[in-house]
Each structure stands twice: as C-alpha cells, then as structure tokens.
C-alpha positions in Angstrom: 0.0 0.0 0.0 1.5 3.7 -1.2 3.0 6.1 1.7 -0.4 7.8 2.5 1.8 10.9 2.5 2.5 10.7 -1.1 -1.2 10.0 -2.3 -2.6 13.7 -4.3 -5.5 15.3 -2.4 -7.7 18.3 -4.1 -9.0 21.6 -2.8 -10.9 23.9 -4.9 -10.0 21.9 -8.4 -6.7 21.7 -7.9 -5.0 18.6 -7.8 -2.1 18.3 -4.7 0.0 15.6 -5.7 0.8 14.7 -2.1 1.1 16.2 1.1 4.3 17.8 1.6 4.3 21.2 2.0 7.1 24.0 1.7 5.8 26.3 4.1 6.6 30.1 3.8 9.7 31.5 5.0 11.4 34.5 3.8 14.7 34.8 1.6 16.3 37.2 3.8 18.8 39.3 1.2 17.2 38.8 -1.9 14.6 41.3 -2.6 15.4 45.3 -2.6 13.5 47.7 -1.1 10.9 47.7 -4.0 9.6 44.3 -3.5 10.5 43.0 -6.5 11.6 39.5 -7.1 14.8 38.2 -8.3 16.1 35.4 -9.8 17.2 33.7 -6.9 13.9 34.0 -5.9 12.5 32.3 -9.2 15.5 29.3 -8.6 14.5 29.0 -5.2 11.2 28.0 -5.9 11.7 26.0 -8.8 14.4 24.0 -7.5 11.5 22.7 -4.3 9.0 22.2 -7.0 11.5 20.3 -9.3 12.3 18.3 -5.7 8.5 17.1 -5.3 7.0 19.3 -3.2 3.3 19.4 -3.4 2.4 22.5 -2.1 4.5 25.3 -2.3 3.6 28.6 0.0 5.5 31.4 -1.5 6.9 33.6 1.6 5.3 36.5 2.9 4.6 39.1 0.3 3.2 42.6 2.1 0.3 43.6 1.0 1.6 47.8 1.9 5.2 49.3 2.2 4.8 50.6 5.6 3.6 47.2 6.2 7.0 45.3 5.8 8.4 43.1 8.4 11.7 44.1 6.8 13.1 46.5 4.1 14.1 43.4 1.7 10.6 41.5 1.8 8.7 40.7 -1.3 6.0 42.9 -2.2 2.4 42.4 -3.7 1.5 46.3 -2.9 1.4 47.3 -6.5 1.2 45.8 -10.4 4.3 46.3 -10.9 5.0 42.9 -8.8 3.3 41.0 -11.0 5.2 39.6 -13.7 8.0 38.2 -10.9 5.3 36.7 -8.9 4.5 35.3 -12.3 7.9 34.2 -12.9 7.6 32.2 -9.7 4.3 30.2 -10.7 5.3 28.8 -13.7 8.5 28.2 -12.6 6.5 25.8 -9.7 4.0 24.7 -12.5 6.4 23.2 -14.5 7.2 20.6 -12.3 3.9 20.3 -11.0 3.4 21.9 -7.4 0.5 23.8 -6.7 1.9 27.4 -5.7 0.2 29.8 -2.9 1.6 32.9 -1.2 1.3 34.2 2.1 0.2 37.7 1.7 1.1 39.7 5.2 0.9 43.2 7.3 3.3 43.4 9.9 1.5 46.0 11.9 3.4 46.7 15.3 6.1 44.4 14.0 7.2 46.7 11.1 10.8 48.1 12.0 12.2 51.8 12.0 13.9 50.8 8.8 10.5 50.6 6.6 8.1 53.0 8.9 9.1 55.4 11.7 4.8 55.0 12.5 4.5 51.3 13.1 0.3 50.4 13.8 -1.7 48.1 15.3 -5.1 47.4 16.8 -4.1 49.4 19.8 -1.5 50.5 22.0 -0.4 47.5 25.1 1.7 47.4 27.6 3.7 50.9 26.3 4.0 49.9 22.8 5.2 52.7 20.9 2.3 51.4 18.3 -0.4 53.9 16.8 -3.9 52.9 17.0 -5.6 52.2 13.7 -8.5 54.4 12.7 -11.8 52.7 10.9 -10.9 54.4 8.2 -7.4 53.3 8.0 -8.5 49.3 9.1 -10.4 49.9 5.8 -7.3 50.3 3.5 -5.7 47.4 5.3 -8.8 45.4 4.4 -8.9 46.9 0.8 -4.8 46.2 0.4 -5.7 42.7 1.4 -8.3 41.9 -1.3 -5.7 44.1 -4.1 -3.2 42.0 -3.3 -5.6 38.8 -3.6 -6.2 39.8 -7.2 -2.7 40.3 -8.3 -1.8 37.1 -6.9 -4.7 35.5 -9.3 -3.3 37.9 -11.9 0.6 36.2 -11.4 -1.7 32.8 -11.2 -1.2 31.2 -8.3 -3.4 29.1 -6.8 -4.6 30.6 -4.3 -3.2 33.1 -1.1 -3.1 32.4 2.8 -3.3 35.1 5.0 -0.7 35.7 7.5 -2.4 35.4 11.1 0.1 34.1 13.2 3.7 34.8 15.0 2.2 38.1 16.2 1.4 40.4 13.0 -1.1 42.9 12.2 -4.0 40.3 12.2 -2.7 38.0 14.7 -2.5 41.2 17.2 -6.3 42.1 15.8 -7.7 38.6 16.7 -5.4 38.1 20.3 -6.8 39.8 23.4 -3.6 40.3 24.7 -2.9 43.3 21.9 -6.5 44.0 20.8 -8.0 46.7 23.5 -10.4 48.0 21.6 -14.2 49.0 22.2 -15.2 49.6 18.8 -16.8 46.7 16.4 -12.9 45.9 16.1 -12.1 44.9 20.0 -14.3 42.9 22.3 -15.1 39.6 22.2 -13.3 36.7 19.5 -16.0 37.5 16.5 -14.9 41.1 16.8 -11.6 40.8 17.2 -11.7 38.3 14.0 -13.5 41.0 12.0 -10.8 42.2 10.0 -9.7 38.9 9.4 -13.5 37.6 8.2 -13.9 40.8 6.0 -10.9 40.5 4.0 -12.1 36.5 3.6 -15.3 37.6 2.6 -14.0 40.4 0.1 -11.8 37.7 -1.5 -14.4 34.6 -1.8 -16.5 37.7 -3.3 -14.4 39.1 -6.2 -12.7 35.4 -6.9 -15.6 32.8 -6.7 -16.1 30.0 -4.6 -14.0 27.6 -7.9 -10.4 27.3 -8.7 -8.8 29.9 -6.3 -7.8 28.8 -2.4 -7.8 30.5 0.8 -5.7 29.8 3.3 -5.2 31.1 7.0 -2.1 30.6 8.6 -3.5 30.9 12.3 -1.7 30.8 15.8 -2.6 27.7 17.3 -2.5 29.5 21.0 -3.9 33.1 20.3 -3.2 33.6 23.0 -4.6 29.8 24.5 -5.6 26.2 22.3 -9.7 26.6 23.5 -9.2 30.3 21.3 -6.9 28.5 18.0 -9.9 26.3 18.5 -12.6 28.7 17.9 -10.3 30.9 15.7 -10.3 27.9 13.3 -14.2 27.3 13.6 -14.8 31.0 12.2 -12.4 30.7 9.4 -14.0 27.2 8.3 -17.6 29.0 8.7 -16.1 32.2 6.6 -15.3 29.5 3.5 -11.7 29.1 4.5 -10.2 25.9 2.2 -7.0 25.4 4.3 -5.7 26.1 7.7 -2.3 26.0 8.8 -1.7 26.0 12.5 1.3 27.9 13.8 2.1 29.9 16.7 0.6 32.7 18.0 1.2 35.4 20.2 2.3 34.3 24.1 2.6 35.7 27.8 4.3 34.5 30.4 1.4 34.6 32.3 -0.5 32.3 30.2 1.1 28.4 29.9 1.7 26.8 26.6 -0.8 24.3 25.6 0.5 20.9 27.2 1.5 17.8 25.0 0.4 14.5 26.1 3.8 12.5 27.4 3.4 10.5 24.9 3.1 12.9 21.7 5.9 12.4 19.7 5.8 16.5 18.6 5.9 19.6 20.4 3.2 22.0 21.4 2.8 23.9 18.2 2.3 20.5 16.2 0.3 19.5 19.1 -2.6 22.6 18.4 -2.4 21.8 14.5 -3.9 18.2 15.7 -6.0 18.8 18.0 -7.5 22.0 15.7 -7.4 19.2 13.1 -10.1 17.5 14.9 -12.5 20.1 15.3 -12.7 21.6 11.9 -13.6 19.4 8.2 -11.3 21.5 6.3 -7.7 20.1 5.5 -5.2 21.1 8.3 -1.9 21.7 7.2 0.6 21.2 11.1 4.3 22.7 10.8 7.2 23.2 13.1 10.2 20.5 13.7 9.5 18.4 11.9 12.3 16.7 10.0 12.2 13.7 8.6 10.5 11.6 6.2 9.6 9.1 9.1 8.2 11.5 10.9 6.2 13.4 8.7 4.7 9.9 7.1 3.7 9.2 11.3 1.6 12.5 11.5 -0.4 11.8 7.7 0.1 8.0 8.9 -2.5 8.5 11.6 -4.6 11.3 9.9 -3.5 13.3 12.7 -3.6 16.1 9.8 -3.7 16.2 6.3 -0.8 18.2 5.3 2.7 18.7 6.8 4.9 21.1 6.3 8.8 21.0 6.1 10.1 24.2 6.8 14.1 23.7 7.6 14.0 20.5 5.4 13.2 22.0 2.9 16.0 24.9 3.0 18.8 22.3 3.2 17.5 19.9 1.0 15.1 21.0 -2.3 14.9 17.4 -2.5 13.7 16.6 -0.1 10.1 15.7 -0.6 11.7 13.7 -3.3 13.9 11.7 -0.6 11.2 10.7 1.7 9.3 9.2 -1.3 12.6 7.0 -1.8 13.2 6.4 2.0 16.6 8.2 1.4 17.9 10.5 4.1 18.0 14.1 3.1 20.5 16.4 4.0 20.1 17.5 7.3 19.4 21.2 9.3 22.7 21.5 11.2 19.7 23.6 13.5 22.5 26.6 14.0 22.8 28.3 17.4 22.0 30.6 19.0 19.5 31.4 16.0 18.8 29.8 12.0 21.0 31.4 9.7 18.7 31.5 6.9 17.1 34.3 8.8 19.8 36.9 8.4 21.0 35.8 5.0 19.6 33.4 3.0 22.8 32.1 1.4 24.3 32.0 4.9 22.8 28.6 5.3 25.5 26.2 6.2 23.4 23.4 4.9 22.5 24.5 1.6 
C-alpha cells in the first residue's frame, strides 16, 4: 500500500500531488526595497517544486510598504509585482506543485527601517504602536483583497493570510494586543472582524472555484480553546485550508500541554487537535524533520498536510527523498539562531 503521505488530495479543483508542504519562510537578502523578485527568488522556488513538493507557500509578500516586516521582503503592494510573482508560478508549475503565497501586514512588528509609525489594533503594555482608525482598518482590508487579485493575476493558486507569530491580524484577533471598544475589540468574532472581512471580500471578487484561501493561524492566540474557535470562524467564513502555527504568548498564560506520549511539540500539538475540530484540511508545521516522521503525522490522519520548513531549505529534494526512503540532507539547526534568517545564502546546509 503507497505512503499515505505521497497519495494527491484536491482543494478547490486543484489537484495536490501529495502532502508535503514548503511552508513560507522568507529569503532574507534577496529582494530590494521595492519588493521585486529576483532570480534567486524564481530558482529558489523552482528548485522545491522540481524536488516534489506538493504544495508550495510562497513567503510573505506585504500587502503595503509601511507594512514590511523588513526593508528586503517581497511585495504584492502594487502591479508592478506581477510579472516576478508570475515568474515564480510557472517556474513551480512546471514541475507540477500547486503554488500559494502568504500575503502579510506586519503592523506593530514593522521596524524603524520601513516606517518610523508602526500600527496596530491598539497601544499595550507601552507599545510605541499607533492605534488604527476605521478608516485606515479599511485600506488594510482593501490592500488585502488588491493584493488577492494580483496574486490570481501572477496565477497562483490561491493566497493564505498571515495570522500568526504576532502580526497585524494576529495582534487584531489576540486579546492580549486587541483593546479595543469599537466593532474591532471585544469579544473573539470582533476581534476576528478584520480577518473575516478580508475572507469575505476575497471569496466575493474570486468565486467560490479554482482559487484557495488559506489562513495561517496561531494555534495559542493567546490559549488552544481560542486557536480552536479561531479555526471554527475561518472554516464558517469559506476558508479551504488552515495552517496552524504559533501565536502570540505571555508569560502569564502556559503553553498548551503535550500528552507524554506525543511524539511532537506544542505547536504541532494545536495543529492536531485544531485538526479535529474543523472538516477543512489542516496543514501542522514546526520540527518536523524527517520523512519518518512526517509519514507518522499523515500515517495516523492526525492532519492532512505537513509542512517541512528547515528540510526543505537544506534539501530541495527533499520531498523527493522521503518518497525514496533516502535521508535528506540535514538542518545542522545553528545556534544561538537559523542562519537563513539573516542571510539566505548563509545557510551552512544549503
């Protein structure tokens, strides 16, 4: 009987050819300040794709310059990004991988070096943050959908929205940075708001055929009972895929607890358990490294999708590997943080 891992799955008419998935992360040192993407970009992509990758999430691509969660991120804030983005699909369509990208505001999280007035849902805790108006949670919401439609322009598959690891609409739907008392703040549904309008705008202008949404949501925003309802919105707001990452944390609240015998840690631990409690396909991420392991999580349909972050920057073979039961080439897992996040290239393993 075939690897369960490697059998195709579709979503919205488009055919997944297994259930590996290179999950967005950023190629720090690579794109100027204008967004647009390079070559290096293009090979990047193509080289996962040409590996066997089923699913490829193109990294975060801000949806507004101020909006940048650094001054060399990709951009999607104007036309002009279109025919790279393009670039990118059919480099990934030639070798068959469905393509998405993660479209993204980093709010609070935006650095002095792309905005000297960083926003967010409101001030916390001293934050040097300024509080959104309506009218400016508007053009968030309308960058969001523009953004939507030049990624169906490039022709990707379909987008996910970035609303995890504490940006603009993870700190909207977290009470731990949402105080407001408008129809913004309050309880979860308003909190989600921005997040549900920018889902319905999409679904609206796209269709319900051929075009995915994805939510990349924190699994503890800021506790697993709220990733669980988070989830059940998205899934009732015609989300087709949810990927479960982390959200924003306090000391005062615990991480969720893994059973002792859970082979995974706590984020892969919410993607399961989120897994359960919604019929959409859950996509779980974080440490996970091998083919043995990733094979144990679709194995036991304890989610439908797993994603190979690390893996897959050592190794752009590395979907094709675990197919073969070969061992791919390993994260050296640098200290005291991943080199890929400073420079790309500065990946020992590469």
């Amino acid at each position: 009987m075939k690897n369960r891992m490697f059998l195709p799955i579709t979503i919205k008419g488009k055919n997944i050819r297994n259930r590996v998935v290179m999950p967005p992360m950023v190629y720090f040192g690579r794109a100027g300040n204008d967004g647009l993407v390079t070559q290096q970009h293009i090979d990047h992509y193509m080289a996962r794709a040409k590996g066997g990758t089923g699913l490829i999430i193109v990294e975060a691509a801000c949806v507004h310059p101020e909006g940048r969660l650094s001054s060399d991120q990709l951009g999607i804030w104007s036309d002009e990004h279109i025919p790279g983005l393009k670039a990118i699909v059919d480099a990934c369509h030639q070798y068959g991988a469905v393509v998405m990208i993660q479209i993204h505001h980093a709010g609070i999280k935006s650095p002095p070096s792309v905005t000297d007035r960083p926003v967010a849902p409101s001030p916390v805790d001293g934050n040097t943050a300024c509080e959104l108006t309506v009218e400016e949670i508007e053009e968030i919401r309308h960058c969001f959908l523009q953004a939507a439609l030049r990624a169906r322009k490039a022709g990707f598959d379909g987008i996910e929205l970035h609303g995890a690891h504490g940006y603009l609409l993870s700190q909207f739907s977290s009470s731990l940075t949402n105080q407001r008392t408008d129809e913004y703040g309050g309880d979860l549904v308003k909190r989600m708001k921005l997040a549900l309008d920018i889902i319905h705008d999409i679904r609206k202008e796209l269709g319900h055929k051929n075009f995915i949404i994805g939510y990349r949501m924190g699994g503890n925003d800021p506790t697993l009972d709220d990733g669980i309802k988070i989830a059940k919105l998205l899934e009732e707001a015609g989300v087709d895929l949810i990927h479960v990452s982390a959200g924003i944390t306090d000391p005062d609240i615990p991480l969720p607890e893994t059973p002792k015998n859970f082979p995974f840690n706590w984020i892969v631990y919410c993607g399961t358990v989120i897994n359960k409690r919604v019929s959409i396909p859950v996509i779980v991420v974080n440490n996970i490294k091998t083919g043995e392991e990733a094979a144990l999580i679709i194995e036991n349909r304890l989610a439908d999708f797993v994603a190979i972050g690390r893996g897959h920057l050592t190794d752009p073979d590395w979907t094709r590997k675990a197919m073969d039961k070969l061992e791919a080439l390993p994260c050296l897992d640098c200290k005291p943080r991943c080199r890929w996040f400073n420079v790309g290239d500065a990946c020992p393993g590469n």
